[in-house]
Every structure is written in C-alpha cells, then in structure tokens.
N, CA, C and O atoms as a Tripos MOL2 file, in Angstrom:
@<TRIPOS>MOLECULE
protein
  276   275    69     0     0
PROTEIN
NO_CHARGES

@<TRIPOS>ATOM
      1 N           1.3250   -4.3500  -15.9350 N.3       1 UNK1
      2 CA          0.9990   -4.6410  -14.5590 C.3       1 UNK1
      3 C           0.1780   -3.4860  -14.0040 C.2       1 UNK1
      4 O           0.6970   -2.3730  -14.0810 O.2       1 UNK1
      5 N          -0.9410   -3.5820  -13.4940 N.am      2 UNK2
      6 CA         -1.2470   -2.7690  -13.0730 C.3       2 UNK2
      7 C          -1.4010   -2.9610  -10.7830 C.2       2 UNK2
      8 O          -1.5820   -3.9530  -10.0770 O.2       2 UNK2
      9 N          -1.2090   -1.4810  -10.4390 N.am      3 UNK3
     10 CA         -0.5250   -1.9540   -9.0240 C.3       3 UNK3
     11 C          -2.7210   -1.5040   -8.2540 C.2       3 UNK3
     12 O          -3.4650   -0.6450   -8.7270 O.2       3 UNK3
     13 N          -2.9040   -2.0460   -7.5870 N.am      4 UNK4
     14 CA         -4.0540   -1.5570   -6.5790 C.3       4 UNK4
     15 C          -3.9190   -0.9190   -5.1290 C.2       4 UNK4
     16 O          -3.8820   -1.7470   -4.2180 O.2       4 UNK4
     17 N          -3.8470    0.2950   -4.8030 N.am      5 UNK5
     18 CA         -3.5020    0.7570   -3.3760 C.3       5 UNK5
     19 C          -5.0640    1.1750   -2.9280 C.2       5 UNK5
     20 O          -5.7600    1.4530   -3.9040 O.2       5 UNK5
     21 N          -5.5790    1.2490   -1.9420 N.am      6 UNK6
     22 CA         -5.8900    2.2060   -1.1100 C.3       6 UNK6
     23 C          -6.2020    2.1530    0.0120 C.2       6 UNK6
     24 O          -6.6910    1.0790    0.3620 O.2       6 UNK6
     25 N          -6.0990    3.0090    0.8340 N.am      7 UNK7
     26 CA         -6.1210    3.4950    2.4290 C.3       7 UNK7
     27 C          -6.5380    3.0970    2.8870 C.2       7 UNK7
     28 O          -6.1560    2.7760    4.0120 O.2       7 UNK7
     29 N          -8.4750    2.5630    2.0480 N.am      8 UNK8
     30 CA         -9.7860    2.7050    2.9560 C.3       8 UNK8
     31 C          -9.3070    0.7400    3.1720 C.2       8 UNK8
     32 O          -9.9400    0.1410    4.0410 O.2       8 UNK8
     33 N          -8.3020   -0.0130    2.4080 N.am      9 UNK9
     34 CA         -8.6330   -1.4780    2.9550 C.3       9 UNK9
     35 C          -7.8010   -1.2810    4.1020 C.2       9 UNK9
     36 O          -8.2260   -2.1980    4.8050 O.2       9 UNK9
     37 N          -7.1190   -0.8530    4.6220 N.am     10 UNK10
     38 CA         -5.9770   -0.8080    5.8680 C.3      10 UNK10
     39 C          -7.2240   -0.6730    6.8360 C.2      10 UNK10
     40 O          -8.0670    0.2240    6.8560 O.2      10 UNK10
     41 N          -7.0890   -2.1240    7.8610 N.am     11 UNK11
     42 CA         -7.6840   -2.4940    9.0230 C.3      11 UNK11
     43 C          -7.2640   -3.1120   10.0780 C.2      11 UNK11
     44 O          -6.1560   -3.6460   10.1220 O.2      11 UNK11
     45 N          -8.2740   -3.1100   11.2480 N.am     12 UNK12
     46 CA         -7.4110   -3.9240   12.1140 C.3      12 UNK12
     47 C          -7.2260   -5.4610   12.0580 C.2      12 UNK12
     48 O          -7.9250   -6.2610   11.4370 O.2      12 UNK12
     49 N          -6.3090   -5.6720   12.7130 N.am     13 UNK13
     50 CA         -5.4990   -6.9800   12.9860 C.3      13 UNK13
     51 C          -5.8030   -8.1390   14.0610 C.2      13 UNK13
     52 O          -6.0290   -7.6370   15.1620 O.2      13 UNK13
     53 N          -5.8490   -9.0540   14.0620 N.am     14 UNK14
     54 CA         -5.5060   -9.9860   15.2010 C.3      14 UNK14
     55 C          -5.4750   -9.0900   16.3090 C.2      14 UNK14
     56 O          -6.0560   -8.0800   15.9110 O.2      14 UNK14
     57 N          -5.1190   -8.9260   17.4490 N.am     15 UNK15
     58 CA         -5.6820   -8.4000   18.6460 C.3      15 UNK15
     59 C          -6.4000   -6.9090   18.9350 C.2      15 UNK15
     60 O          -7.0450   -6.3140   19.7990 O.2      15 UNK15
     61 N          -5.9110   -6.7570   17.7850 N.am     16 UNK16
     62 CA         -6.8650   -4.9630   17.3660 C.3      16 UNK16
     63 C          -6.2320   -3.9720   17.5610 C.2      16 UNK16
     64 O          -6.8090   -2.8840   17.5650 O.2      16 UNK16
     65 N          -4.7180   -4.0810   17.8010 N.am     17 UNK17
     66 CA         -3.8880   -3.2750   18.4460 C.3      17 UNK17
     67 C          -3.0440   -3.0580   16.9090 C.2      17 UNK17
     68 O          -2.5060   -1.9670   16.7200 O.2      17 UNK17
     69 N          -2.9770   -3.8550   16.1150 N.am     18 UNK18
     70 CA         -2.5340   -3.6690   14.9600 C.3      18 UNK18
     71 C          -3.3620   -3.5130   13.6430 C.2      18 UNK18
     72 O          -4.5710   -3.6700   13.4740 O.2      18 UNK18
     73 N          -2.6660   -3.2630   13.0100 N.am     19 UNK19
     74 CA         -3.2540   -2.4740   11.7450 C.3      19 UNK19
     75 C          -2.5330   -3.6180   10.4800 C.2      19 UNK19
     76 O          -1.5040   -4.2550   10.7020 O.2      19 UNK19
     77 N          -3.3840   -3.7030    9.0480 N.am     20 UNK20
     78 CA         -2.7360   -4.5180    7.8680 C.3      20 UNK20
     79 C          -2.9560   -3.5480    7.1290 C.2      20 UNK20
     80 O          -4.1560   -3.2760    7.1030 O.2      20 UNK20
     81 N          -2.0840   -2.6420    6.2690 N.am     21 UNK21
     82 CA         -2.1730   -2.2850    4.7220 C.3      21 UNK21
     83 C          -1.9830   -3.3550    3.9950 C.2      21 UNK21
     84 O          -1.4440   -4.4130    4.3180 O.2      21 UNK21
     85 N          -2.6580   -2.8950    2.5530 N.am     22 UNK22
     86 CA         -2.2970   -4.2970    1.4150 C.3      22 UNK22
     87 C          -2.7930   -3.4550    0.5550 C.2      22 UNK22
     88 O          -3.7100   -2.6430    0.6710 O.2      22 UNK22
     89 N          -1.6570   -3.8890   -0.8960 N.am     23 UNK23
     90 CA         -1.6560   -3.5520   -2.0070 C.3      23 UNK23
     91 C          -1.9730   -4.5630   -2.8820 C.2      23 UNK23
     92 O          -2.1010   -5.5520   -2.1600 O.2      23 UNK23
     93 N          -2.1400   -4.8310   -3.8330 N.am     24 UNK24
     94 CA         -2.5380   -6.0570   -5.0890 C.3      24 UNK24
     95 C          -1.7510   -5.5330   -6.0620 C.2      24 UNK24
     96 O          -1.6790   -4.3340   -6.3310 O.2      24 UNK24
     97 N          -0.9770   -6.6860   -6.7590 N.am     25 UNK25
     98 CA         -0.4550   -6.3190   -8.1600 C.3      25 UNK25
     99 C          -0.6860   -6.9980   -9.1180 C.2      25 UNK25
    100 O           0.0190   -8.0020   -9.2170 O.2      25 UNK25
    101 N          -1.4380   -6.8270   -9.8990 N.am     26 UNK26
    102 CA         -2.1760   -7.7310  -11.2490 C.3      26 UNK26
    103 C          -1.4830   -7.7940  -12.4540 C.2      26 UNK26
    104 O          -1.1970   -6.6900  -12.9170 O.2      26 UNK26
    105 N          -1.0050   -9.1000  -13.3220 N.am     27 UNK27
    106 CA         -0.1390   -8.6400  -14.3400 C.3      27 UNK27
    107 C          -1.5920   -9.2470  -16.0520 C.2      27 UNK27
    108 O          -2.6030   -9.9430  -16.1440 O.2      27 UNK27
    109 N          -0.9210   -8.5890  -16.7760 N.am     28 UNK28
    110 CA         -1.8350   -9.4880  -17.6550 C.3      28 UNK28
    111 C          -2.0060  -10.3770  -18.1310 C.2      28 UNK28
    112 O          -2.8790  -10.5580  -18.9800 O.2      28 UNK28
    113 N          -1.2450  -11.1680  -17.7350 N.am     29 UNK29
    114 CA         -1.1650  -12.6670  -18.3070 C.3      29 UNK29
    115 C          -2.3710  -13.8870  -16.7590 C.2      29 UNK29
    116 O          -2.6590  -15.0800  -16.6620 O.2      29 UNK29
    117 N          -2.6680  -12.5840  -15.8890 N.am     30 UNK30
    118 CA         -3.2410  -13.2380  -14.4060 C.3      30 UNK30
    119 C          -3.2530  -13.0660  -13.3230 C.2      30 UNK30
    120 O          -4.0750  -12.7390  -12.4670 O.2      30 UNK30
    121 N          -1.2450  -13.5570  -13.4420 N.am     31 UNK31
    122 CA         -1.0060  -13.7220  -11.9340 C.3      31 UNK31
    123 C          -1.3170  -12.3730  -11.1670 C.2      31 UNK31
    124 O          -1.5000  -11.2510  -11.6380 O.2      31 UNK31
    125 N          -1.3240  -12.7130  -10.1210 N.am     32 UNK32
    126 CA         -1.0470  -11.2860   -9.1690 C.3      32 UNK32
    127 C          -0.5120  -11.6020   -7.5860 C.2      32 UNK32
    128 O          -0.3180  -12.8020   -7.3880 O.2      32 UNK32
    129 N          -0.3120  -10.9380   -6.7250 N.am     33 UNK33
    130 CA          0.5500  -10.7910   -5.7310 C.3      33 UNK33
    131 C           0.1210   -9.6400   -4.6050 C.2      33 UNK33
    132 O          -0.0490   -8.4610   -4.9150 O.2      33 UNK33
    133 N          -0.0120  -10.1000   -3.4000 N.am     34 UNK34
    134 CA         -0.7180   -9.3320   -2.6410 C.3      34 UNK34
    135 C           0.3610   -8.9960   -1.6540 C.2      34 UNK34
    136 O           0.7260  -10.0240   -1.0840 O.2      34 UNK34
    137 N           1.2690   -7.4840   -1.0780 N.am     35 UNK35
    138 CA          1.9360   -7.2650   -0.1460 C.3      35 UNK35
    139 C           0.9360   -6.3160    0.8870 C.2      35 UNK35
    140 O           0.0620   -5.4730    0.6810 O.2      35 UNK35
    141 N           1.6010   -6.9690    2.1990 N.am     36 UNK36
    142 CA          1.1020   -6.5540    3.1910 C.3      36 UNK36
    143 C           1.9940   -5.7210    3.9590 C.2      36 UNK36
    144 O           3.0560   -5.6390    3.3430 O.2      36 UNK36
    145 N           2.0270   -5.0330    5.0910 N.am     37 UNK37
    146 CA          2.4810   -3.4370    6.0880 C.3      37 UNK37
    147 C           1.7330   -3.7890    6.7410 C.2      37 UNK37
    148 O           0.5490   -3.8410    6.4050 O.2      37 UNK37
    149 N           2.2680   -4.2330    8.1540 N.am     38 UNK38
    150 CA          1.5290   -3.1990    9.5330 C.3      38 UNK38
    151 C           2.3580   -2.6910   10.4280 C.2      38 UNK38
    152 O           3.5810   -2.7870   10.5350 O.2      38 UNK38
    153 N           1.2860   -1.9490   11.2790 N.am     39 UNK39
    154 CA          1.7830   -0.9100   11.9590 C.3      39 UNK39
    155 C           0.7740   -0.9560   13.0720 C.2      39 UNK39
    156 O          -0.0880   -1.8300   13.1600 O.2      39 UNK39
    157 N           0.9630    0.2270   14.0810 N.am     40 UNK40
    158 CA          0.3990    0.0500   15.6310 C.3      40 UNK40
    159 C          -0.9140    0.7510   15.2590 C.2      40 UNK40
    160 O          -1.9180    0.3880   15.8710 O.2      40 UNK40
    161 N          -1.0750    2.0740   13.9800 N.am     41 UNK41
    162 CA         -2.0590    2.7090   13.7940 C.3      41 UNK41
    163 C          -1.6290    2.4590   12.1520 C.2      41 UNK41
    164 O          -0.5720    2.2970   11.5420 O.2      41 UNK41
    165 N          -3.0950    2.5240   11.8070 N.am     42 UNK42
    166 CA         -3.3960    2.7950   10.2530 C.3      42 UNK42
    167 C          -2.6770    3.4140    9.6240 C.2      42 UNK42
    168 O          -2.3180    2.8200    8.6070 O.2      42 UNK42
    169 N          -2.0380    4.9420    9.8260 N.am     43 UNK43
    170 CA         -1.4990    5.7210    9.4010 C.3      43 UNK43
    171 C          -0.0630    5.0770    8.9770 C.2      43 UNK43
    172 O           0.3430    4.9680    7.8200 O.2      43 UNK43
    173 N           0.4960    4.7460    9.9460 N.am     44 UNK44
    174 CA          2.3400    3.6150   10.5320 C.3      44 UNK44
    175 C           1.8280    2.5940    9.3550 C.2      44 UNK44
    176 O           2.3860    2.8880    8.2980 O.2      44 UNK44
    177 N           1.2680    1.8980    9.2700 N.am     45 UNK45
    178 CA          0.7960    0.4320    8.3810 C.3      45 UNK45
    179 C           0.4920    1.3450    6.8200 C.2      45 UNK45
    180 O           1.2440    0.8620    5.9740 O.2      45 UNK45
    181 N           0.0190    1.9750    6.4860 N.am     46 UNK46
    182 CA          0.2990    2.9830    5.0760 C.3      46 UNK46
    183 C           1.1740    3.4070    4.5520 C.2      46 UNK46
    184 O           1.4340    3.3780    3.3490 O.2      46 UNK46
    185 N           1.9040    3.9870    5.6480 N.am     47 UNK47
    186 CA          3.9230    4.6720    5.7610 C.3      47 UNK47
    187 C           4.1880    3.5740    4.7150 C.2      47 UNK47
    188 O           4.1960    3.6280    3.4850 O.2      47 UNK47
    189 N           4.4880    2.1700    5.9070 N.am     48 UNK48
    190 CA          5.3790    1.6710    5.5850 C.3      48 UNK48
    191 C           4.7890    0.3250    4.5730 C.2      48 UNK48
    192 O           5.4410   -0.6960    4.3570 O.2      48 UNK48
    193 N           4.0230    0.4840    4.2740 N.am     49 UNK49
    194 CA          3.2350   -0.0070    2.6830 C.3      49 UNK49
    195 C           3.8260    0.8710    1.7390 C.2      49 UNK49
    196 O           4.2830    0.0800    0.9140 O.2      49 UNK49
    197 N           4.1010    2.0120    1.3470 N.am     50 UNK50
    198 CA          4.1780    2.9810    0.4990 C.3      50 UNK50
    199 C           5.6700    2.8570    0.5780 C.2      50 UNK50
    200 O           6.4600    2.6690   -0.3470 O.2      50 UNK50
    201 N           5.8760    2.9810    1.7020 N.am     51 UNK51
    202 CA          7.9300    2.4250    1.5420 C.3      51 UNK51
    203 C           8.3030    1.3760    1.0570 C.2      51 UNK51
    204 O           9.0800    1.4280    0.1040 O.2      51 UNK51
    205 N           7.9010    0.2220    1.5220 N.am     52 UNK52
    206 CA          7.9340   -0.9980    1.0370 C.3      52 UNK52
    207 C           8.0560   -1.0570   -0.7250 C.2      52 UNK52
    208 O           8.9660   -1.5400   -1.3980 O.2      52 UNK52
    209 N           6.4240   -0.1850   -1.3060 N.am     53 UNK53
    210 CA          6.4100   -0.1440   -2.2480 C.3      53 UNK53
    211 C           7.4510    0.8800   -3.6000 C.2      53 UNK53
    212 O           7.7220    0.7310   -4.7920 O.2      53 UNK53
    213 N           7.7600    1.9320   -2.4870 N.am     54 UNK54
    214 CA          9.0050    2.3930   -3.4830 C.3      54 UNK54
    215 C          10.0590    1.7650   -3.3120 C.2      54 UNK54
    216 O          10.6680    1.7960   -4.3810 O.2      54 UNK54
    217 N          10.8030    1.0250   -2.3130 N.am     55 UNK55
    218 CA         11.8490   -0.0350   -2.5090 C.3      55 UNK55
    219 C          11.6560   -0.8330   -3.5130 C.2      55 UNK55
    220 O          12.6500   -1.2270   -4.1220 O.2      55 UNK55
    221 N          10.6040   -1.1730   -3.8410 N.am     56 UNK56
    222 CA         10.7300   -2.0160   -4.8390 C.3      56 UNK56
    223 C          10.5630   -1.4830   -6.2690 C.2      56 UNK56
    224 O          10.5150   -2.0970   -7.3340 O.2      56 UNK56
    225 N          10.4650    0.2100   -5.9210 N.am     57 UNK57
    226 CA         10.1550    1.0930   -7.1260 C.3      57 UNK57
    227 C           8.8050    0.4120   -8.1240 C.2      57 UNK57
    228 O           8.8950    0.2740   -9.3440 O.2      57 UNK57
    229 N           7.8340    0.1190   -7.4750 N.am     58 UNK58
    230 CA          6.4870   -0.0910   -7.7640 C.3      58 UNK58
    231 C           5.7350    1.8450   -7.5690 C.2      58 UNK58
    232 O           4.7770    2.2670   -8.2170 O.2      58 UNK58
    233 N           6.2910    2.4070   -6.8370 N.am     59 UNK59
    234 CA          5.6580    3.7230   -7.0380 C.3      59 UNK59
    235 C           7.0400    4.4430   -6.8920 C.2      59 UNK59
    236 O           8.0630    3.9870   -6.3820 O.2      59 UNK59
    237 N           6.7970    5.9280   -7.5720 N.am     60 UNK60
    238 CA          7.4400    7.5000   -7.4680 C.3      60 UNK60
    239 C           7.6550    7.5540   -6.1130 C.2      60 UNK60
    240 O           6.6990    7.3480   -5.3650 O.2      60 UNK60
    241 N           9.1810    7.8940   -5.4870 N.am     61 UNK61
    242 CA          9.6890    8.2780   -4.9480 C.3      61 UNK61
    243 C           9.1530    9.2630   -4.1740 C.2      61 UNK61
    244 O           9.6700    9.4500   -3.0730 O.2      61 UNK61
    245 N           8.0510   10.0620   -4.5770 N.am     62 UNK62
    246 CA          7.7480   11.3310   -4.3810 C.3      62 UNK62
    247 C           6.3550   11.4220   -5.2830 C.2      62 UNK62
    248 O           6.2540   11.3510   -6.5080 O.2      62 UNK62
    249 N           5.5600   11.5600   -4.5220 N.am     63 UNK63
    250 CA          4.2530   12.0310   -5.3310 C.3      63 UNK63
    251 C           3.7830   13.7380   -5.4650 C.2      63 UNK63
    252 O           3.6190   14.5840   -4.5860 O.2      63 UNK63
    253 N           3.6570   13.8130   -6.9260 N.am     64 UNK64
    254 CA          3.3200   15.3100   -7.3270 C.3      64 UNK64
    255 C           1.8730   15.4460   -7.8000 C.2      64 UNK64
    256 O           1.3130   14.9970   -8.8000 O.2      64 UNK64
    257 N           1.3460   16.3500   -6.5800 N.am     65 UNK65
    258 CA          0.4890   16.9240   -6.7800 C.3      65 UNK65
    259 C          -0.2070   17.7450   -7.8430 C.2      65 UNK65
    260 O           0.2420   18.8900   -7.7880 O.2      65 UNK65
    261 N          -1.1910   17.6120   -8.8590 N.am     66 UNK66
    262 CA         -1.4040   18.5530   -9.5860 C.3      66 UNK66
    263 C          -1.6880   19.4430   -9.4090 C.2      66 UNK66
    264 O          -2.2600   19.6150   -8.3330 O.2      66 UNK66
    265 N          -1.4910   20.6850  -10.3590 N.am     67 UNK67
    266 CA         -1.9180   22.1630   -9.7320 C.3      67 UNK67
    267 C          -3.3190   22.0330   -9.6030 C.2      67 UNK67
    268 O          -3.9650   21.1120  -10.1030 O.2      67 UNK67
    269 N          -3.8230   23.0320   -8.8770 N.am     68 UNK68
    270 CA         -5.5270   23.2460   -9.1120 C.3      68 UNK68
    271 C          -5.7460   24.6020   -9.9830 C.2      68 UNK68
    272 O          -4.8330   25.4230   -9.8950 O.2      68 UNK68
    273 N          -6.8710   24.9380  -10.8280 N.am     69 UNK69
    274 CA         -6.9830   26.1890  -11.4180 C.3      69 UNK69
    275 C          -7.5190   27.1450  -10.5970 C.2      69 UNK69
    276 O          -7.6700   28.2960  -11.0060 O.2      69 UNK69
@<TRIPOS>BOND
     1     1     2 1
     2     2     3 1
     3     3     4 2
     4     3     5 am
     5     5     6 1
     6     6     7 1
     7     7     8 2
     8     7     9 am
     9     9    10 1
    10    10    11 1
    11    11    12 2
    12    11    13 am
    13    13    14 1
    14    14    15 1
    15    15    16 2
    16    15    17 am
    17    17    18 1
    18    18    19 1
    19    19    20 2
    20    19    21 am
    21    21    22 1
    22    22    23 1
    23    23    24 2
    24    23    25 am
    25    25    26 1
    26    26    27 1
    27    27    28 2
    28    27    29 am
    29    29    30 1
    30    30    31 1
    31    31    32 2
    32    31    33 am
    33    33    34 1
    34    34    35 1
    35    35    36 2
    36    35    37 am
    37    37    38 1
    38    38    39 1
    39    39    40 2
    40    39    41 am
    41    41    42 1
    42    42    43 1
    43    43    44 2
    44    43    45 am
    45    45    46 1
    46    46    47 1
    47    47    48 2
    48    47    49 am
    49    49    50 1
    50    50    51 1
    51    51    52 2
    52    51    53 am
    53    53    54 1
    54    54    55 1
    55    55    56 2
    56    55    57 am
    57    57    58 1
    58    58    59 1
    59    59    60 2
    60    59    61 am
    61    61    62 1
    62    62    63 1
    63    63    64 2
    64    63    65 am
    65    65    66 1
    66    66    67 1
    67    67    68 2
    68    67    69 am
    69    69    70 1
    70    70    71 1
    71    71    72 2
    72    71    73 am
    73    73    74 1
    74    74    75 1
    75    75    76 2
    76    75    77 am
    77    77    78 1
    78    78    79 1
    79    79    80 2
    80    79    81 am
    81    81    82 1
    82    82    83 1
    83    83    84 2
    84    83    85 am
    85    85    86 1
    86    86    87 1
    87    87    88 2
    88    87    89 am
    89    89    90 1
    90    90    91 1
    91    91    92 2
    92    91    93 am
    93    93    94 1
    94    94    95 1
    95    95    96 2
    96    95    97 am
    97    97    98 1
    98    98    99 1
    99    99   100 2
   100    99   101 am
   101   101   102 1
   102   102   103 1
   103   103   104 2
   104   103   105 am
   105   105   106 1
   106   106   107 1
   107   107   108 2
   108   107   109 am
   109   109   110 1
   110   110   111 1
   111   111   112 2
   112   111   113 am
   113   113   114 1
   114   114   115 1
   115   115   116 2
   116   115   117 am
   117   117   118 1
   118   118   119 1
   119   119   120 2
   120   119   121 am
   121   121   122 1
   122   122   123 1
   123   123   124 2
   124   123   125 am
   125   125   126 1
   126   126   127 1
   127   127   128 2
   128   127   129 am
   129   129   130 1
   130   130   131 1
   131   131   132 2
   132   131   133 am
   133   133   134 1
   134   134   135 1
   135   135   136 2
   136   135   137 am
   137   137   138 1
   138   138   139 1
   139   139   140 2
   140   139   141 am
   141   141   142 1
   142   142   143 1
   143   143   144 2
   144   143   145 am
   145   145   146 1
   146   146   147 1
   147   147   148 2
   148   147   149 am
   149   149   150 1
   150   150   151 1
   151   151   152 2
   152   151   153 am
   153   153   154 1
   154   154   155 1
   155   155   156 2
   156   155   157 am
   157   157   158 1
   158   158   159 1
   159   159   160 2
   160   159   161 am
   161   161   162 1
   162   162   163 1
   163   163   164 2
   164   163   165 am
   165   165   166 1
   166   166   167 1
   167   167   168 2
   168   167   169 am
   169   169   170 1
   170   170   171 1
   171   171   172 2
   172   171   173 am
   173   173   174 1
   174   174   175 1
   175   175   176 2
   176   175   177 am
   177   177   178 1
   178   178   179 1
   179   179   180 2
   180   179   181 am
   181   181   182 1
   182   182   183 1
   183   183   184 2
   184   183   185 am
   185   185   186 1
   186   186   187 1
   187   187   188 2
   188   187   189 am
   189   189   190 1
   190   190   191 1
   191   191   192 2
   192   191   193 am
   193   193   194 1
   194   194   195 1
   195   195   196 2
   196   195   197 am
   197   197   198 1
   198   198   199 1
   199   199   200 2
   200   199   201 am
   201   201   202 1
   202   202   203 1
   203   203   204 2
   204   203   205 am
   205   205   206 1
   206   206   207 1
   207   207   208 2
   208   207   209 am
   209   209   210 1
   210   210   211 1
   211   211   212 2
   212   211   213 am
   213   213   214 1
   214   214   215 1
   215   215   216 2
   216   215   217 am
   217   217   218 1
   218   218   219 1
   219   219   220 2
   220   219   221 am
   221   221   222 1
   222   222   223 1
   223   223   224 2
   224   223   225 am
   225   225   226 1
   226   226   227 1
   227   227   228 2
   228   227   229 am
   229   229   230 1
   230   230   231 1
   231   231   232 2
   232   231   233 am
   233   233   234 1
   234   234   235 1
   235   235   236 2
   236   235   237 am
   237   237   238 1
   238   238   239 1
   239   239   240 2
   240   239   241 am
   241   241   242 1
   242   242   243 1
   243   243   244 2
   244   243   245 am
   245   245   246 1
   246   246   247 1
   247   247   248 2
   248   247   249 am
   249   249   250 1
   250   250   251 1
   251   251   252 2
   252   251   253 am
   253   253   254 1
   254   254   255 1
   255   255   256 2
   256   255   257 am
   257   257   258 1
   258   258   259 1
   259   259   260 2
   260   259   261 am
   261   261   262 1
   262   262   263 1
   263   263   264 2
   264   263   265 am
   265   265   266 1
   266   266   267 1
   267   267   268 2
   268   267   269 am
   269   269   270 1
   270   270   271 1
   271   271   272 2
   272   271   273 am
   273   273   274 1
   274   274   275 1
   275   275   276 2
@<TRIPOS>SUBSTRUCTURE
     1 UNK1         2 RESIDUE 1 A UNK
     2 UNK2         6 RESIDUE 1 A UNK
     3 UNK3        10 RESIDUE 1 A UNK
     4 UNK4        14 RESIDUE 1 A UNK
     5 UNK5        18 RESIDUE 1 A UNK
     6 UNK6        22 RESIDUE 1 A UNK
     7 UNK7        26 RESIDUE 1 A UNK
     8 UNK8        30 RESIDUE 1 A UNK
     9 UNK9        34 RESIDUE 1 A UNK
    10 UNK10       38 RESIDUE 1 A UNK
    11 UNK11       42 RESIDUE 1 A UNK
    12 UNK12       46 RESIDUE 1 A UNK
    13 UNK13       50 RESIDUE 1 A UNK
    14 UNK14       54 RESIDUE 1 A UNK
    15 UNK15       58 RESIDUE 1 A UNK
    16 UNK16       62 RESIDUE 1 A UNK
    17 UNK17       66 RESIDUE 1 A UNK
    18 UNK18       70 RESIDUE 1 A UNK
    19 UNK19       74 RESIDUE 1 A UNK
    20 UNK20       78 RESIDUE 1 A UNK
    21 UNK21       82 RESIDUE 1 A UNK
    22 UNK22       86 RESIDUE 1 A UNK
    23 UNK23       90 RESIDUE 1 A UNK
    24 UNK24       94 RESIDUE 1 A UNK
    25 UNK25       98 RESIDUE 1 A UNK
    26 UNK26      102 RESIDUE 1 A UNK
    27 UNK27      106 RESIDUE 1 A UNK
    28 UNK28      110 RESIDUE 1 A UNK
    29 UNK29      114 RESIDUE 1 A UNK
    30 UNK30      118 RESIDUE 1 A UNK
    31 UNK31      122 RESIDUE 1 A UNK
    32 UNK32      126 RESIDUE 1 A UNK
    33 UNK33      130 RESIDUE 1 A UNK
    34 UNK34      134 RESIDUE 1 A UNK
    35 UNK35      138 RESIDUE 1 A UNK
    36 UNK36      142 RESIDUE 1 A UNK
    37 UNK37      146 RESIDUE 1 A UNK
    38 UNK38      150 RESIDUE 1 A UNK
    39 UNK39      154 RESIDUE 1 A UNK
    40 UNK40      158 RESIDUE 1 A UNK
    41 UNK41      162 RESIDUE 1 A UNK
    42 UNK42      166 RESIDUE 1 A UNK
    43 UNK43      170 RESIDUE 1 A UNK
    44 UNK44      174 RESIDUE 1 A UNK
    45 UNK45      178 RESIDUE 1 A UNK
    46 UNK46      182 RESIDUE 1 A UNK
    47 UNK47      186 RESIDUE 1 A UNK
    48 UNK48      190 RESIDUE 1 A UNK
    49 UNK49      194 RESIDUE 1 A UNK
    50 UNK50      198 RESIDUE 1 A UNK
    51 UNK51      202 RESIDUE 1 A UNK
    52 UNK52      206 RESIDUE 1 A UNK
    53 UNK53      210 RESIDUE 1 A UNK
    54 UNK54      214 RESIDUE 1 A UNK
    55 UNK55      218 RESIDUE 1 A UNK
    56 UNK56      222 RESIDUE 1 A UNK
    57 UNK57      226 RESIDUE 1 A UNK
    58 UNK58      230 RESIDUE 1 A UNK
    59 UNK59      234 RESIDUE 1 A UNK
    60 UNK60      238 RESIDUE 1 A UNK
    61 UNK61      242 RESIDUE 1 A UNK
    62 UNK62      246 RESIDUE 1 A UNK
    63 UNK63      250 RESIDUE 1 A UNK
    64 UNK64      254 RESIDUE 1 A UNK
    65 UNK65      258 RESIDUE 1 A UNK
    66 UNK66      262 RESIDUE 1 A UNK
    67 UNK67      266 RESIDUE 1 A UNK
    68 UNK68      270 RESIDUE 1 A UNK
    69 UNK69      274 RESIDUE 1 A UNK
C-alpha cells in the first residue's frame, strides 16, 4: 500500500471559512481510498489529518527527523 500526503492539497471549503486535508491510499491490486480532515485553518485540517492517520497507524506516532551533516 502505498499512503499519499501533502500539505500543498489542503484547501478551502464550501464557504471559505473551512479548510479540507486529504490523503490517498493506493493498494496494488487498485483499489484506493481517499480520507478527508477539516479544520477552521489549514494548519487545524493537517493536525487532525495526521491524527486521524496515526489512529489508524497508517503513519509513526512521531516523526524523526534526520540528522543534517
């Protein structure tokens, strides 16, 4: 399965006051599955996309940064 996130699709909504995150999850046999998050700002609608998505342990609990040299 591979999962699709990013930031830059989180937009506004129906009266513009809200925000949609969305993730895609593609498996290899096809199917796939699109979850949605919103929130009042972009930032709130990402949160709770990324929560959503570790409840369902689709991502790390905790993301680690690599060192830089």
């Amino acid at each position: 399965m591979e999962l699709y996130l990013n930031s830059t699709w989180t937009e506004r909504y129906g009266d513009a006051t809200s925000y949609v995150a969305q993730a895609i999850a593609c498996s290899g046999n096809g199917n796939h599955a699109t979850i949605y998050a919103t929130g009042s700002t972009a930032d709130e609608a990402d949160t709770k996309l990324l929560g959503a998505l570790r409840e369902l342990k689709l991502v790390p609990e905790a993301t680690i940064a690599e060192p830089t040299a």
